[in-house]
N, C-alpha and C positions, 0 to 999 in steps of 0.2 A: 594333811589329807584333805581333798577338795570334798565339798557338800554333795557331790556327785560319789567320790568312791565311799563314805562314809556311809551314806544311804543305802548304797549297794552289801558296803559289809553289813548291816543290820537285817536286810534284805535274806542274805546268806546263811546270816545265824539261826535267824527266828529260821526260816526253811528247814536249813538244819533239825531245830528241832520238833517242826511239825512231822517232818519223817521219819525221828525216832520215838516219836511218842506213838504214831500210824502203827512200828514194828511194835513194839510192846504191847498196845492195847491188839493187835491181833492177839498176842497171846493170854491178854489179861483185859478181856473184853467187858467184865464186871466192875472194874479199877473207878471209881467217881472221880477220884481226884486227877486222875490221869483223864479222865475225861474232860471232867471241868477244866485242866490246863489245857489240854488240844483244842476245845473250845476257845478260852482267850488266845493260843498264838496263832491256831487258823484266822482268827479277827484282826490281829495285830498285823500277819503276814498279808494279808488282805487290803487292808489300809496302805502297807509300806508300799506296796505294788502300784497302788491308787499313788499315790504320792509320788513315787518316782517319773511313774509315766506322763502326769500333769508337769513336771517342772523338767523331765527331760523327753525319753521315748517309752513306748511299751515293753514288757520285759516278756509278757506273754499276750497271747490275743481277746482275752479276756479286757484287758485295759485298752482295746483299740480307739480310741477318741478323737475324727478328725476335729472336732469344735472345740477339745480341754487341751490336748496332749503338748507336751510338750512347749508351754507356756514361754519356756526364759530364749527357746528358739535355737538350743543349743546344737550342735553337729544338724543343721536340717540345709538342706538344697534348696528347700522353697519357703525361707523367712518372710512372714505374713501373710502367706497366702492357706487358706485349709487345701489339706493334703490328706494321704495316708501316710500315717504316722509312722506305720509299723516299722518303714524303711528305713527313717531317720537311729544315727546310730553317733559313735560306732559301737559293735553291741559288745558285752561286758564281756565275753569271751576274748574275744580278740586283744590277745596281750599287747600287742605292735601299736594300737591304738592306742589304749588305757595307758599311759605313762607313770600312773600310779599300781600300776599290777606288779604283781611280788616277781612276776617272770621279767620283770624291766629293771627291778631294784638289784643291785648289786649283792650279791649272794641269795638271792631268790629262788624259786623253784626252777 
């Protein structure tokens, strides 16, 4: 698995579970510990994002950075030049792209 889809799976996960930790603490709004973890994976999921977007494109626009983004110059139309980033892709949805996505692997989704 490339350093690109691997990023993106941790990406996934941790999200994963900053959104299940969001449903539970609505209902268990007094929880510390459940706090205190949504705490670290909101931080952790935040950095991943920082990270992904510096060495490839942004995932949301919060990371938009024509002077960081996208550093190793991957999938962009205009290598070396500052841009906007946000276009540089292909973006992680796009199965046809990712040649690592589970919809291109052989018994895949």
């Amino acid at each position: 698995m490339s350093d690109r889809m691997q990023l993106l799976k941790q990406i996934n996960e941790t999200s994963f579970v900053v959104d299940d930790l969001t449903l539970y603490l609505d209902t268990h709004p007094l929880d510390t510990d459940a706090l205190d973890y949504f705490t670290q994976m909101s931080t952790k999921r935040k950095e991943l994002l920082k990270t992904y977007a510096e060495d490839f494109e942004p995932l949301t626009r919060e990371f938009v950075c024509p002077d960081t983004n996208n550093q190793s110059e991957s999938y962009t139309k205009y290598p070396g030049q500052r841009h906007w980033t946000w276009s540089d892709g292909p973006v992680p949805w796009d199965a046809s792209a990712n040649t690592n996505s589970p919809a291109n692997v052989k018994g895949g989704v």
